[in-house]
C-alpha positions as CSV (number, residue, x, y, z in Angstrom):
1,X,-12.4,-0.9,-35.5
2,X,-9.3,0.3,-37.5
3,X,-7.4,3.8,-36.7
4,X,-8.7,5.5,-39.7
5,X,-11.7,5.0,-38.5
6,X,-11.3,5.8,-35.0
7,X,-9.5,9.1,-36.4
8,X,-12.4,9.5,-38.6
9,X,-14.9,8.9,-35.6
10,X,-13.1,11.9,-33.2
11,X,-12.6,14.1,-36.4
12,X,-8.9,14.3,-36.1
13,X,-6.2,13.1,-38.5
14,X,-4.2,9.8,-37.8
15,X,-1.3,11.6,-36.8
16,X,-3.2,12.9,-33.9
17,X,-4.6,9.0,-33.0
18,X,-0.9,7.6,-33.3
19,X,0.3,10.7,-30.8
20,X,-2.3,9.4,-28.4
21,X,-1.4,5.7,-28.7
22,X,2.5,6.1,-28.1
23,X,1.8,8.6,-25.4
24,X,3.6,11.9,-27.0
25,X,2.5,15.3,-26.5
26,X,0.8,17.9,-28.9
27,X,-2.7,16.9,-28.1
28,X,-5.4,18.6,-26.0
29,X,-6.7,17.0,-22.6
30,X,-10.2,16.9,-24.6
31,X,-9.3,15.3,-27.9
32,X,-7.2,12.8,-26.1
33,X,-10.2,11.9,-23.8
34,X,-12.1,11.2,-26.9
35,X,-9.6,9.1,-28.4
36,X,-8.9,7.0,-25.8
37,X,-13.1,6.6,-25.0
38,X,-13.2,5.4,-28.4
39,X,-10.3,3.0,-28.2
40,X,-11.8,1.6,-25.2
41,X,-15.1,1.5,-25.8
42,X,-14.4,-0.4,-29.2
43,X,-12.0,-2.9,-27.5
44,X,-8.7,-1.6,-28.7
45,X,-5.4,-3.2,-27.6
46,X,-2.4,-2.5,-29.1
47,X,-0.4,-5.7,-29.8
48,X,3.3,-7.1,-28.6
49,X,5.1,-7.3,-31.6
50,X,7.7,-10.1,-30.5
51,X,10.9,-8.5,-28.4
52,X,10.0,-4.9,-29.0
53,X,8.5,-4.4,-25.7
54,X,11.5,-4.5,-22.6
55,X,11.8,-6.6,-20.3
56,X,11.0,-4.2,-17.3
57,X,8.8,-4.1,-14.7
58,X,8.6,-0.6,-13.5
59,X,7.6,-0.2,-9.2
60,X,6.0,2.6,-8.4
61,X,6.2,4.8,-4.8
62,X,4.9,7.9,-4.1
63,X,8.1,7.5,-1.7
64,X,11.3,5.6,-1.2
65,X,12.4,6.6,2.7
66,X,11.3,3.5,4.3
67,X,11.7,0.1,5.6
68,X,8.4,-1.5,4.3
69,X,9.5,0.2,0.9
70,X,12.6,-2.1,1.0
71,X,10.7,-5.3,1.4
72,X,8.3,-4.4,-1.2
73,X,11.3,-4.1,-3.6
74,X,13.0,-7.2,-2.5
75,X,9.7,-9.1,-3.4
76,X,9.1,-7.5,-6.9
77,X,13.2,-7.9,-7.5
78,X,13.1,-11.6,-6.6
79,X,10.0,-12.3,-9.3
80,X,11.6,-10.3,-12.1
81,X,15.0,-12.1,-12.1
82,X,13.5,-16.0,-12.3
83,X,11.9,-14.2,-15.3
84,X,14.7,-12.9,-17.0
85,X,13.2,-9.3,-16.3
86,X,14.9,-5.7,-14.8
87,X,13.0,-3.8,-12.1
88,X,13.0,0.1,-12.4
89,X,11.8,2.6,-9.5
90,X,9.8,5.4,-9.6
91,X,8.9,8.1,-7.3
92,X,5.8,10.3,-7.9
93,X,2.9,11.8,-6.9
94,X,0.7,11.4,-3.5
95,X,0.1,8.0,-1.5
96,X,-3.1,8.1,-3.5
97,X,-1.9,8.3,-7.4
98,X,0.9,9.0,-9.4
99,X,1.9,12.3,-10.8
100,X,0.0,13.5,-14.1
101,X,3.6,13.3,-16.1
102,X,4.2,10.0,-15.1
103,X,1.9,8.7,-17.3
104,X,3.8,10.1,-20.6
105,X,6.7,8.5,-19.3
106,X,5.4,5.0,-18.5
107,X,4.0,5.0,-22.2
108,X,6.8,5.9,-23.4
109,X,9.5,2.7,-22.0
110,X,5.6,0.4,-22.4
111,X,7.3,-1.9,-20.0
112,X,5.5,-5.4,-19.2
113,X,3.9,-3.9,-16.4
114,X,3.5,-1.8,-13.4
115,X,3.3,-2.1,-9.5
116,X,2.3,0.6,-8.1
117,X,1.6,1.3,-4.3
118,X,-0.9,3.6,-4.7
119,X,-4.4,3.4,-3.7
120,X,-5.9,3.2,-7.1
121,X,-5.5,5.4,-11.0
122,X,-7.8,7.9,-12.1
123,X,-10.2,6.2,-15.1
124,X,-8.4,8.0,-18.0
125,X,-4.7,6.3,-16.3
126,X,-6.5,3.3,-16.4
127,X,-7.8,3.2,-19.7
128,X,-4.6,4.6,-21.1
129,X,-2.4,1.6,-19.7
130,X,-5.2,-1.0,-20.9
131,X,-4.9,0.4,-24.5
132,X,-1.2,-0.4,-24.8
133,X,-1.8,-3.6,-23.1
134,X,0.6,-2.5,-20.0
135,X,-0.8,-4.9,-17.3
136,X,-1.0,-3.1,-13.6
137,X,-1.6,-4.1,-9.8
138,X,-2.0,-2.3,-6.9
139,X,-0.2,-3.6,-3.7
140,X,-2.2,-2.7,-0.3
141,X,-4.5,0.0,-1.7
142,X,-4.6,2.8,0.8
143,X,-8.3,3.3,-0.6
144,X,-11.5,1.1,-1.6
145,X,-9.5,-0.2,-4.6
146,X,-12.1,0.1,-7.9
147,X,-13.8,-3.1,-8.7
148,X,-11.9,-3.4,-12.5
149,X,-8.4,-2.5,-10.7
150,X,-5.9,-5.7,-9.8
151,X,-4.3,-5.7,-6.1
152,X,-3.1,-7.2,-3.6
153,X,-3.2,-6.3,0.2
154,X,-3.3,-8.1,3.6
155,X,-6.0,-8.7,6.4
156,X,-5.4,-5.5,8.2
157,X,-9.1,-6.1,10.0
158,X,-7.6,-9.4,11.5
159,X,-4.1,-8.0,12.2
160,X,-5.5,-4.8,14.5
161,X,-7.9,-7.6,16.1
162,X,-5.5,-9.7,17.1
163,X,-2.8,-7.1,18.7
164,X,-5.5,-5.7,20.8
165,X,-6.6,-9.2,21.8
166,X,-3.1,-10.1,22.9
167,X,-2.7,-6.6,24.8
168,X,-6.2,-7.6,26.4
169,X,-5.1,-11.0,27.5
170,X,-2.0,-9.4,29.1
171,X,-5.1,-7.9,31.5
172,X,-4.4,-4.2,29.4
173,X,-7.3,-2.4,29.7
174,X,-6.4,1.0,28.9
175,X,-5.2,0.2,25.6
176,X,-4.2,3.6,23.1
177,X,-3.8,2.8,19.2
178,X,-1.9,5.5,16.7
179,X,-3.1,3.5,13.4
180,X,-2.1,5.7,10.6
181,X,-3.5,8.0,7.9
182,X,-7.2,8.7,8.4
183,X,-7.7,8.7,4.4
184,X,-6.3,5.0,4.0
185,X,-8.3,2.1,4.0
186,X,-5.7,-0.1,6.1
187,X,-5.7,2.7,8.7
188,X,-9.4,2.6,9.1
189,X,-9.5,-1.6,9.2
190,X,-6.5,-1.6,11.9
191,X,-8.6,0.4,13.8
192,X,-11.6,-1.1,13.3
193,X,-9.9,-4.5,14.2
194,X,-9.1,-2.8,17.1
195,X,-12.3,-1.2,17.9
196,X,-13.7,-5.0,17.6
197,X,-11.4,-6.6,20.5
198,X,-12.0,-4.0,22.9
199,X,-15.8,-4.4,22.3
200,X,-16.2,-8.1,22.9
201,X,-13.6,-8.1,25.8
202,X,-16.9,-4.9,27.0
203,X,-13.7,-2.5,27.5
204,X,-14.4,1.4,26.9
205,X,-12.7,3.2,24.3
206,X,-10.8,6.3,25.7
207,X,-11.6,8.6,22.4
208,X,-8.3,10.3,23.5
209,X,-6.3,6.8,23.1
210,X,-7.5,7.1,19.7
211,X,-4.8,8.5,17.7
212,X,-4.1,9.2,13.6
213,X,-0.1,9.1,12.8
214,X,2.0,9.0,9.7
215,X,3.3,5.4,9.5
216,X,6.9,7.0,10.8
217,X,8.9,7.0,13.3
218,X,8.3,10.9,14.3
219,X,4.9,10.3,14.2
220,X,4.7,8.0,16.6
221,X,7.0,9.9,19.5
222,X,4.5,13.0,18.6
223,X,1.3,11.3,19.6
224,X,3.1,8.6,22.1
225,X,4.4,11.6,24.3
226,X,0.9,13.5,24.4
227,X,-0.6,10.3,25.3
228,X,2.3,9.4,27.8
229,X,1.2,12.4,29.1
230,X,-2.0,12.0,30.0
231,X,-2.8,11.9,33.9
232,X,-4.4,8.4,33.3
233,X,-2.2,7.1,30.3
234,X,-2.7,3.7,28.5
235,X,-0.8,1.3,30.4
236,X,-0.9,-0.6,26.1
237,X,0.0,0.9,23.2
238,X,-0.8,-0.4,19.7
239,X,1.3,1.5,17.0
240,X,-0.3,0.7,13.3
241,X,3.4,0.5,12.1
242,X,7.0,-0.5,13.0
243,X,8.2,2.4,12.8
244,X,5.6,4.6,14.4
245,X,6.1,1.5,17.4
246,X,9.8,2.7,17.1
247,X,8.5,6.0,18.4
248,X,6.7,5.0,21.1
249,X,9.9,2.8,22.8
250,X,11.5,6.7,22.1
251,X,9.1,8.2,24.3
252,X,8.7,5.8,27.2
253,X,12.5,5.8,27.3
254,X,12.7,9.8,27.5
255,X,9.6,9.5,30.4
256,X,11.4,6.9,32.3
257,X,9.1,4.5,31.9
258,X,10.4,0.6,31.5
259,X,8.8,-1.6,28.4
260,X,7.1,-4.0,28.7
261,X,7.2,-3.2,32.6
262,X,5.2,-0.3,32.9
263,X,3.9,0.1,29.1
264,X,3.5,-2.5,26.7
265,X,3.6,-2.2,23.1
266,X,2.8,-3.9,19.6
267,X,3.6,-3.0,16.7
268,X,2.5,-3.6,13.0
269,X,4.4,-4.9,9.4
270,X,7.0,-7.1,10.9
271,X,10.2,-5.3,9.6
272,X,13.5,-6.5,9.8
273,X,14.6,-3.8,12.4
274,X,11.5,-4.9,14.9
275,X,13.7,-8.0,16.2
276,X,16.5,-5.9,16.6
277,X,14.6,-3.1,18.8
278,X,15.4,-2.6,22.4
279,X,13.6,-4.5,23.5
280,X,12.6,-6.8,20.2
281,X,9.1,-5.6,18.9
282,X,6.2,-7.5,19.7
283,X,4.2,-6.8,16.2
284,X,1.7,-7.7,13.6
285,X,3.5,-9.6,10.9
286,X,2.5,-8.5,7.2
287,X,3.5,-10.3,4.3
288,X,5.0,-7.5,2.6
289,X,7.6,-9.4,0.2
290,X,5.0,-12.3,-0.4
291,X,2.5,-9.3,-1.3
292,X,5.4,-7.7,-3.9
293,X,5.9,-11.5,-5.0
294,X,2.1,-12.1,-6.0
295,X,1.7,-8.7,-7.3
296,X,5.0,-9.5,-9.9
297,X,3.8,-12.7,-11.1
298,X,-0.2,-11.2,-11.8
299,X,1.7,-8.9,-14.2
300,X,3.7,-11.6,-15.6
301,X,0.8,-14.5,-15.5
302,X,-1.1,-14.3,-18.8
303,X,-4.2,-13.0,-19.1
304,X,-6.6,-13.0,-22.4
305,X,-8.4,-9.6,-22.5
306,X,-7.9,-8.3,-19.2
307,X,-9.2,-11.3,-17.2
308,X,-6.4,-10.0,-14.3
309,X,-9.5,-6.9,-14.0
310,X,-10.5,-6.8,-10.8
311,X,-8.9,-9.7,-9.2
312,X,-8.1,-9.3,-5.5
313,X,-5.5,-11.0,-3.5
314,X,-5.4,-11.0,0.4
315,X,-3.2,-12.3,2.6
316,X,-3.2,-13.8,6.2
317,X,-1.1,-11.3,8.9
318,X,0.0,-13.4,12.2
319,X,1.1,-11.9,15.5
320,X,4.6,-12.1,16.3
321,X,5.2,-12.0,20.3
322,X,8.3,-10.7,21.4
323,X,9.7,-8.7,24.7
324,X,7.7,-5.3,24.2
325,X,4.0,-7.2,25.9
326,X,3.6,-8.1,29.4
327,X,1.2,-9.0,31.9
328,X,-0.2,-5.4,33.2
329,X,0.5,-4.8,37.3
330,X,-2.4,-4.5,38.6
């Protein structure tokens, strides 16, 4: 289907069609909606036209003030310069999509592609990006990722299963878990993994050991000194993050109480800082550079007419003991 007719089609000059294609401004939310329901549904796809698109592969955060963030960026960084290509950073929106205006933007510098740690893109994003042929993957969806959206994540089931196990063969029976967010999918399958161990080891689940935090450090000495608190506190901890683990050494150290002596804790991602914690983190390992690494290259793999749609990636997490787990006194 040519433009003209496409302009035809949604009764609106060429002008208008061209505006919608390269992104600019000046057209309604409704007309645009047509035009891009028509480009899609007829198979548009703009084409490359030799060196006219940049080499740049644009990462996207709805924030930058963390360690995990860092990894992700190493990974991405390390792709992009065996392929001759420049990494650029962007920070917008919510944990769950980019801001509306960043979409003008990304359609404006049409880099090869885009990694963005989002959970997913609303369908009009979507088809935007697909009609100027700017590839995209998810990394670690912190929602059900759509079934036409590319992503990679990790076995965050398997990784809350086996830090619980471990805790449980340490004789732990009292076991608390911050796992983060209650609106991200890797929050709920921590837990869930979790949830799991402690049922086939037939241990009750305290539902006031069962805590939601942030992923950071503060949110982890919030909910580690109520549950320190407790008359009957866990004698185990299991942090859903690092840094939220980070918190919990905080508050044992303000309540007196020795680690891995009289409360033992795992954490979860495997950052650089765990082995240099005091004591060095017991944790759940995620690949988060490898995850950054296969994200890059299913941007930069090709792909005839969107065969990338849809393709999931997950990788293996592994427990990493250190000096924060020991046998419980009984």
């Amino acid at each position: 289907m040519t433009l003209a007719a496409v302009a035809e089609t949604a009764g609106v000059s060429l002008a208008t069609v061209s505006k919608v294609l390269n992104g600019r401004s000046g057209v309604s939310d409704a007309t645009r909606a047509r035009i891009e329901e028509l480009l899609d549904s007829h198979g548009y796809r703009r084409r490359d036209r030799g060196g006219s698109r940049p080499p740049l592969i644009e990462l996207v955060f709805h924030e930058l003030d963390s360690a995990w963030a860092m990894e992700l960026i190493r990974g991405v960084q390390d792709v992009a310069e065996r392929s001759g290509a420049t990494v650029v950073l962007t920070e917008s929106g919510t944990r769950h999509a980019p801001s509306p205006d960043w979409v003008e933007g990304v359609l404006r510098r049409r880099p090869l592609g885009v990694v963005l740690v989002f959970s997913t893109l609303p369908g009009d994003v979507k088809k935007q990006l697909w009609s100027r042929a700017i590839p995209f993957v998810i990394i670690d969806p912190a929602g059900d990722p759509d079934p036409d959206v590319p992503s990679v994540g990790s076995a965050n089931w398997s990784g809350g299963l086996a830090a619980t196990r471990h805790l449980i063969e340490q004789r732990h029976e009292r076991i608390a878990v911050i796992t983060g967010p209650e609106d991200m999918l890797c929050s709920l399958a921590r837990l869930d993994g979790y949830r799991s161990a402690m049922a086939m080891a037939g241990l009750e689940i305290d539902p006031r050991l069962v805590r939601f935090g942030d992923f950071h450090v503060q949110g982890g000495f919030e909910h580690a000194k109520e549950l320190l608190d407790l008359p009957d506190r866990p004698t185990a901890v299991f942090a859903g993050s690092d840094l939220q683990a980070l918190g919990v050494l905080e508050a044992a150290r303000m309540r007196g109480l020795s680690v891995p002596g009289e409360l033992s804790v795992v954490g979860y991602d495997d950052l650089p800082l765990a082995q240099w914690s005091s004591p060095p983190l017991t944790t759940v390992r995620q690949p988060l550079r490898h995850m950054a690494e296969e994200a890059a290259r299913m941007l930069l793999r090709p792909a005839a007419d969107g065969a990338q749609r849809g393709r999931r990636i997950e990788l293996a997490t592994e427990l990493i003991v250190r000096q924060t787990t020991a046998l419980v006194h009984l």
